[in-house]
LUMLOBA-328353 format. One record per residue (C-alpha): residue in three letters; y, x, z. Coordinates in steps of 0.1 Angstrom, whole numbers. Layout:
REM LUMLOBA-328353
<atom><rest>ALA</rest><py>Y</py><px>X</px><pz>Z</pz></atom>
...
//
This chain:
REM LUMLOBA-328353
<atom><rest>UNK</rest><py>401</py><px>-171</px><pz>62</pz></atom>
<atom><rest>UNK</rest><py>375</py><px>-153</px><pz>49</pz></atom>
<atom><rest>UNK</rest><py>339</py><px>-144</px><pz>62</pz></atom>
<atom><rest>UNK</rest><py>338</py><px>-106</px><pz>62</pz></atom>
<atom><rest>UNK</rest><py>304</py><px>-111</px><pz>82</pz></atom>
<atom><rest>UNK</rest><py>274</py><px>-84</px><pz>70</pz></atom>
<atom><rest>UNK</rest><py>244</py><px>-104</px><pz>60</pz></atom>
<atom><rest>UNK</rest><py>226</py><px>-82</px><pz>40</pz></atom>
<atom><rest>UNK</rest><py>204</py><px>-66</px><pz>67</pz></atom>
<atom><rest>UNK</rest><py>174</py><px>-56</px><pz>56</pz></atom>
<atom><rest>UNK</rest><py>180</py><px>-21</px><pz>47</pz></atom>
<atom><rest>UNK</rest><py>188</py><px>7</px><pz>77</pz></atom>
<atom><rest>UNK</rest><py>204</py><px>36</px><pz>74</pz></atom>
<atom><rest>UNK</rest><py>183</py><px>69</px><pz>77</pz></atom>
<atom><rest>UNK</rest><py>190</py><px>76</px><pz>109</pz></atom>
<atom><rest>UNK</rest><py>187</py><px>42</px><pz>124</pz></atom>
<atom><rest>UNK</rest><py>151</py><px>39</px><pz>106</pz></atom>
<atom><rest>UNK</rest><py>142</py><px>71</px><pz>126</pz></atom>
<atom><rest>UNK</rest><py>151</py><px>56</px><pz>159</pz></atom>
<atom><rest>UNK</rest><py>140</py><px>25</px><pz>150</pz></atom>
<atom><rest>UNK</rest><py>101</py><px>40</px><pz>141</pz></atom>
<atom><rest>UNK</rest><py>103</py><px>57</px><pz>170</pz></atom>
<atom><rest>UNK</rest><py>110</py><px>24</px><pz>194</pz></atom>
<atom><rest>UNK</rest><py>88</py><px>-2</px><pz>178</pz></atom>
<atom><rest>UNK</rest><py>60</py><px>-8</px><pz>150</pz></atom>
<atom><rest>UNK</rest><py>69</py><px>-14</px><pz>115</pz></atom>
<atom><rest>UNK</rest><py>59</py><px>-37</px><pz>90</pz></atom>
<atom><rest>UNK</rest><py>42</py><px>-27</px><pz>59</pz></atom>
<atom><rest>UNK</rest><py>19</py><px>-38</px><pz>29</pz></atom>
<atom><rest>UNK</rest><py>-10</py><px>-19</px><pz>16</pz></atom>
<atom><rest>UNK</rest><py>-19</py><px>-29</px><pz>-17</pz></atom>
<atom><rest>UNK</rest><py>-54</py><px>-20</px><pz>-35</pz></atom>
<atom><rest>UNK</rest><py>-48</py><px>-24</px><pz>-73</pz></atom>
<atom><rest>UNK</rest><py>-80</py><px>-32</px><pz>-92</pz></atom>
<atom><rest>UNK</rest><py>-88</py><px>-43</px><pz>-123</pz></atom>
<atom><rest>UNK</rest><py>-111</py><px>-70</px><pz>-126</pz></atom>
<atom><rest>UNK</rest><py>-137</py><px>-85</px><pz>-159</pz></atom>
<atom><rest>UNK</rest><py>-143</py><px>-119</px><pz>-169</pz></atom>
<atom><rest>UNK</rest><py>-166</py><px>-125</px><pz>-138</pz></atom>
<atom><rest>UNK</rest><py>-137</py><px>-115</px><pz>-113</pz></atom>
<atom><rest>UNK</rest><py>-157</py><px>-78</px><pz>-104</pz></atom>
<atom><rest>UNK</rest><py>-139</py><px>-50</px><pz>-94</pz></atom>
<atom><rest>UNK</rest><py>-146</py><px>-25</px><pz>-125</pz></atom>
<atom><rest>UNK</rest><py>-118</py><px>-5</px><pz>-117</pz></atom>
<atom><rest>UNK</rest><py>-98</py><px>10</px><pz>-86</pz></atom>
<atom><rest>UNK</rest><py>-63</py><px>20</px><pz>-90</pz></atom>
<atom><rest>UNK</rest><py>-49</py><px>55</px><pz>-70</pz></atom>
<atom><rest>UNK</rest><py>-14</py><px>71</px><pz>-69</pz></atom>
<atom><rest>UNK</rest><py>-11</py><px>108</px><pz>-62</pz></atom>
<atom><rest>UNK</rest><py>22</py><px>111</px><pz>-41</pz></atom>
<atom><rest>UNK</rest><py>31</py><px>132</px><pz>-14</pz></atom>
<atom><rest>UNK</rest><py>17</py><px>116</px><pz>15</pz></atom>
<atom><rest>UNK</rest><py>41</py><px>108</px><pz>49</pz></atom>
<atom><rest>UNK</rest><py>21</py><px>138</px><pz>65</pz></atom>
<atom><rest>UNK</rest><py>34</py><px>159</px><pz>39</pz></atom>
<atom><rest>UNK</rest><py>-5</py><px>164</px><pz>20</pz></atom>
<atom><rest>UNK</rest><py>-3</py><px>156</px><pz>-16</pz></atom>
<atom><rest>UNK</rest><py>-30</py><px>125</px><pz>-16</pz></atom>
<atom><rest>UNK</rest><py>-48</py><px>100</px><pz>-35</pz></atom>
<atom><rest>UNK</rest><py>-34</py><px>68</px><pz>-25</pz></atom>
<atom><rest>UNK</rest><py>-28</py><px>30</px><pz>-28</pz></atom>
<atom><rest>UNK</rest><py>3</py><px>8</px><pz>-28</pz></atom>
<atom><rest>UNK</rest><py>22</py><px>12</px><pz>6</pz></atom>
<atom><rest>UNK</rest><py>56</py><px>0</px><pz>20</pz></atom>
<atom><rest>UNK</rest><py>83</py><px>-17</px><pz>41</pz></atom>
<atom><rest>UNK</rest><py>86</py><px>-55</px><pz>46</pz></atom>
<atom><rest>UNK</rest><py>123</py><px>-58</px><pz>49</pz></atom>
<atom><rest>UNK</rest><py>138</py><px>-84</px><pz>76</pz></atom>
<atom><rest>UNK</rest><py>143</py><px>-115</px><pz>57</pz></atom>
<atom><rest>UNK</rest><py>118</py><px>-108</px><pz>33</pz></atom>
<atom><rest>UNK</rest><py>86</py><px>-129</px><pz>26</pz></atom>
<atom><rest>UNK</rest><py>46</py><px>-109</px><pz>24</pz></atom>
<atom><rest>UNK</rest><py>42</py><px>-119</px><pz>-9</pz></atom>
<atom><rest>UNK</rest><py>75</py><px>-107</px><pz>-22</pz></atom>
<atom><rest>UNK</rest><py>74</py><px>-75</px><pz>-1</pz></atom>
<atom><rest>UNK</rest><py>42</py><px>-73</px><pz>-23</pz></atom>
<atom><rest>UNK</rest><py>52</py><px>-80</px><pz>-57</pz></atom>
<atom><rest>UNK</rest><py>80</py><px>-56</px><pz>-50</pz></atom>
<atom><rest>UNK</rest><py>62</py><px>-26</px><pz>-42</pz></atom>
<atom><rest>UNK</rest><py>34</py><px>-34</px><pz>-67</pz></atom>
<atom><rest>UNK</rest><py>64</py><px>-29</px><pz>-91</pz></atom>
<atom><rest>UNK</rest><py>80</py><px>0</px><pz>-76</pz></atom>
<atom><rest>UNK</rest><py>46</py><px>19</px><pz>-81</pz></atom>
<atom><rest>UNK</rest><py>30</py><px>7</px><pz>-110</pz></atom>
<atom><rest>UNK</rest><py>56</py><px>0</px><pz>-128</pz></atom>
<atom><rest>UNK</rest><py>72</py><px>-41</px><pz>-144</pz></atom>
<atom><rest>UNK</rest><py>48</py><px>-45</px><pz>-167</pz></atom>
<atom><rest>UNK</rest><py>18</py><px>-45</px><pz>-142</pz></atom>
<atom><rest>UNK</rest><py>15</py><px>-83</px><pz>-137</pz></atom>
<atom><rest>UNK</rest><py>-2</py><px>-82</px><pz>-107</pz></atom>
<atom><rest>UNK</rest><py>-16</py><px>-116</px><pz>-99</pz></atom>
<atom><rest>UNK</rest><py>-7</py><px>-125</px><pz>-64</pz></atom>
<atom><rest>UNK</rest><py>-21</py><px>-159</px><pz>-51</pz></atom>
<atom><rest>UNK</rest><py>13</py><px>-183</px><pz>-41</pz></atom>
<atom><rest>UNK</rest><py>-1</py><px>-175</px><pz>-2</pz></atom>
<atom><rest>UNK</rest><py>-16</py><px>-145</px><pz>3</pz></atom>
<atom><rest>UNK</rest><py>-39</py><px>-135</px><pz>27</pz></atom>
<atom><rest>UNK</rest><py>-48</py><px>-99</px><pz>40</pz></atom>
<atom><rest>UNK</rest><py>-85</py><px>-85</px><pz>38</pz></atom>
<atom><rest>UNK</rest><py>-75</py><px>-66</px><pz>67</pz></atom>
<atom><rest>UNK</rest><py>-47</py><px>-53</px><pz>93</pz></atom>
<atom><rest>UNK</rest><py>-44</py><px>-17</px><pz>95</pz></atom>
<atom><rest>UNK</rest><py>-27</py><px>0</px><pz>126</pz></atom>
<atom><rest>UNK</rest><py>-12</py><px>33</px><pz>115</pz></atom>
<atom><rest>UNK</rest><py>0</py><px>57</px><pz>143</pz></atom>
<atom><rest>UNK</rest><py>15</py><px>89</px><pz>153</pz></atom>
<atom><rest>UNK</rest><py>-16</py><px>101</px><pz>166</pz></atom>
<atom><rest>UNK</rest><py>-44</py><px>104</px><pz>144</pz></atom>
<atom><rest>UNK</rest><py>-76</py><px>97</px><pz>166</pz></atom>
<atom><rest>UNK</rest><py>-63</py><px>65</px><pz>182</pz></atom>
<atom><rest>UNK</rest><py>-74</py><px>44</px><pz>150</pz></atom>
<atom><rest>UNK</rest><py>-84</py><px>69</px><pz>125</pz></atom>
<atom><rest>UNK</rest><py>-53</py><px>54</px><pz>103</pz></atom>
<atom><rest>UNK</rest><py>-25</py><px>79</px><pz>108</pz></atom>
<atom><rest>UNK</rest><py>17</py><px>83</px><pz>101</pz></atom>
<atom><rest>UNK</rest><py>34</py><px>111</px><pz>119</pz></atom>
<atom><rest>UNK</rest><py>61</py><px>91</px><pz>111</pz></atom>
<atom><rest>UNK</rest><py>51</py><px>60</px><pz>131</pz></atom>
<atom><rest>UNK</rest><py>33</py><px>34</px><pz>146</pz></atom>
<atom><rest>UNK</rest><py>26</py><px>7</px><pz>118</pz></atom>
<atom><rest>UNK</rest><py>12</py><px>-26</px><pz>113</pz></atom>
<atom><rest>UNK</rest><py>-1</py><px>-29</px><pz>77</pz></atom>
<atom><rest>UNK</rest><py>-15</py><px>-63</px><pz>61</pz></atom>
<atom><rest>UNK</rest><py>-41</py><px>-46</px><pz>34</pz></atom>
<atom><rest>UNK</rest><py>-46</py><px>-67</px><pz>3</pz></atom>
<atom><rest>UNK</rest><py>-64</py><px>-62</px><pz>-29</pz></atom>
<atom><rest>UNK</rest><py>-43</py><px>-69</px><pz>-62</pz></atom>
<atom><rest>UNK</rest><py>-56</py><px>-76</px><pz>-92</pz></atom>
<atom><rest>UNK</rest><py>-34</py><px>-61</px><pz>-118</pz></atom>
<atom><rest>UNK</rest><py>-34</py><px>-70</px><pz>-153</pz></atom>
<atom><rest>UNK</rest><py>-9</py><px>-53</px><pz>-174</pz></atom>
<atom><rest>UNK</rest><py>0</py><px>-17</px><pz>-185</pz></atom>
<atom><rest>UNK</rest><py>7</py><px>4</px><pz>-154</pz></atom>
<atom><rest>UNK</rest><py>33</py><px>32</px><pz>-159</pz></atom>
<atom><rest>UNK</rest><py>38</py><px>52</px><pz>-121</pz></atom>
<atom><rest>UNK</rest><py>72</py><px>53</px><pz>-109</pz></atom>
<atom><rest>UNK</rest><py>94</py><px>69</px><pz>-84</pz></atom>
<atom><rest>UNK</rest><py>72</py><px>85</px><pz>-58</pz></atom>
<atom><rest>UNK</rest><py>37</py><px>86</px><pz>-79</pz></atom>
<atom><rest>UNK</rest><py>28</py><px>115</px><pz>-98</pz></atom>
<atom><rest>UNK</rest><py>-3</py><px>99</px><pz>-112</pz></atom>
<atom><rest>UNK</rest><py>-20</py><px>69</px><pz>-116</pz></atom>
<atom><rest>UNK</rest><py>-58</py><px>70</px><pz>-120</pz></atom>
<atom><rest>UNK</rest><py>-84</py><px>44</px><pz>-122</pz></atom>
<atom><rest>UNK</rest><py>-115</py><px>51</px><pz>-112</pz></atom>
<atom><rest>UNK</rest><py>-152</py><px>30</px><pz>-111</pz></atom>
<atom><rest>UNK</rest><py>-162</py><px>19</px><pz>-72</pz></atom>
<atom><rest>UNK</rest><py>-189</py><px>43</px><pz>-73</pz></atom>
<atom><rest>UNK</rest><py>-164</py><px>71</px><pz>-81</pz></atom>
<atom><rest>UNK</rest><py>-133</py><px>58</px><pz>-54</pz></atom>
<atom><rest>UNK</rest><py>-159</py><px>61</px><pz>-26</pz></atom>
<atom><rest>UNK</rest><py>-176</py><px>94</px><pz>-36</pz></atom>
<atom><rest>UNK</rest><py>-169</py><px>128</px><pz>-20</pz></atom>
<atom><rest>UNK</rest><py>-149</py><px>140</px><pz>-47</pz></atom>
<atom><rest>UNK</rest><py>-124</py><px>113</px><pz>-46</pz></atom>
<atom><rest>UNK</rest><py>-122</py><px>108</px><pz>-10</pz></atom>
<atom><rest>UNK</rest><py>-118</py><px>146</px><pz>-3</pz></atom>
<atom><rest>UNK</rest><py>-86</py><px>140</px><pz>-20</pz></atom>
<atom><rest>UNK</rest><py>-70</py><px>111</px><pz>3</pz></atom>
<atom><rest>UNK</rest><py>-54</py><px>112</px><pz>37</pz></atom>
<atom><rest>UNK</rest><py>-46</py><px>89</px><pz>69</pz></atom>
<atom><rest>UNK</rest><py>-75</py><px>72</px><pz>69</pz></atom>
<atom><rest>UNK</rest><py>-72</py><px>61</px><pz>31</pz></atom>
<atom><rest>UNK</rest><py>-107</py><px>68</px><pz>23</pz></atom>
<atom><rest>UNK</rest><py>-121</py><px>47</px><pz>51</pz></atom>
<atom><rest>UNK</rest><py>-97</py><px>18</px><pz>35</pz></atom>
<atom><rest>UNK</rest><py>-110</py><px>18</px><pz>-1</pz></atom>
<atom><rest>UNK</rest><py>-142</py><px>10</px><pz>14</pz></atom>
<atom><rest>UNK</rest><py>-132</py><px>-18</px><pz>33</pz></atom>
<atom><rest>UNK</rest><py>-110</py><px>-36</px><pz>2</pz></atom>
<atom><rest>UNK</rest><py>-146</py><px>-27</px><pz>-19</pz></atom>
<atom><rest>UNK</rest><py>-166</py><px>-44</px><pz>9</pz></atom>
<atom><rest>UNK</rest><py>-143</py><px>-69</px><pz>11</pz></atom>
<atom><rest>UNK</rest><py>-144</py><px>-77</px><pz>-26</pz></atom>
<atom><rest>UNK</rest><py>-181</py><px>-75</px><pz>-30</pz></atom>
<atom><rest>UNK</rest><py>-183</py><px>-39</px><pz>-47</pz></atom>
<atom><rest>UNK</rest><py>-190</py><px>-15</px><pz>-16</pz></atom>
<atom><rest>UNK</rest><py>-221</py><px>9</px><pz>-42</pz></atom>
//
């Protein structure tokens, strides 16, 4: 007898991920990269330029899916490689714990954090990256940029969803908010 049982669940089709979104909230991971000196100071913010979920092209952070079965951390580590690339070592503590918990929905005033996609849950975290970061799939840039310059009006002009208002909470979080 053999077990012809599906077990490996934690991807949906398309279609089922649509209805699913529009039934329930999803779990995701935002990840801040940084870069860090000898002290342990942010000296350095990392931000993708992808095409954001509301269709803007956007500076942006780490962002994805926690798949069913899957531990935070590893959810984590495997985004962090998706975007940045396998030779990013980010250093991720053996339990990690979120700076903040955003609540993305469908409409935008309700939080101020905003997928037309969705209503999501997101556990934010700040990431400390120490390798050589090569964007991948999605990303069409990577740029690092000084605290000062992730929270000026240039920079933030350039992010969507409510992006902007979370760099300033991982930089106030972290001790870096100029």
């Amino acid at each position: 007898m053999t077990n012809d049982t599906e077990t490996d669940v934690a991807w949906l089709p398309e279609e089922d991920m649509a209805v699913t979104r529009s039934r329930m909230p999803i779990v995701y991971v935002d990840a801040v990269p940084v870069r860090v000196d000898s002290n342990g100071n942010v000296t350095e913010v990392g931000m993708l330029l992808r095409v954001a979920p509301d269709g803007n092209i956007s500076r942006t952070f780490i962002s994805g899916r926690v798949l069913y079965g899957e531990r935070v951390r590893d959810a984590l580590l495997r985004h962090c490689e998706k975007d940045l690339g396998p030779l990013a070592l980010p250093r991720l503590p053996v339990s990690p714990a979120p700076f903040t918990v955003v609540e993305y929905f469908p409409d935008p005033d309700i939080s101020g954090f905003y997928d037309p996609r969705q209503h999501a849950v997101s556990l934010a975290y700040v990431v400390p990256v120490d390798g050589e970061c090569q964007p991948t799939q999605k990303a069409l840039d990577l740029s690092w940029f000084s605290p000062q310059e992730a929270v000026s009006d240039a920079v933030r002009q350039q992010m969507t969803s409510g992006h902007d208002r979370l760099i300033r909470l991982a930089l106030a979080h972290v001790g870096q908010l100029p």
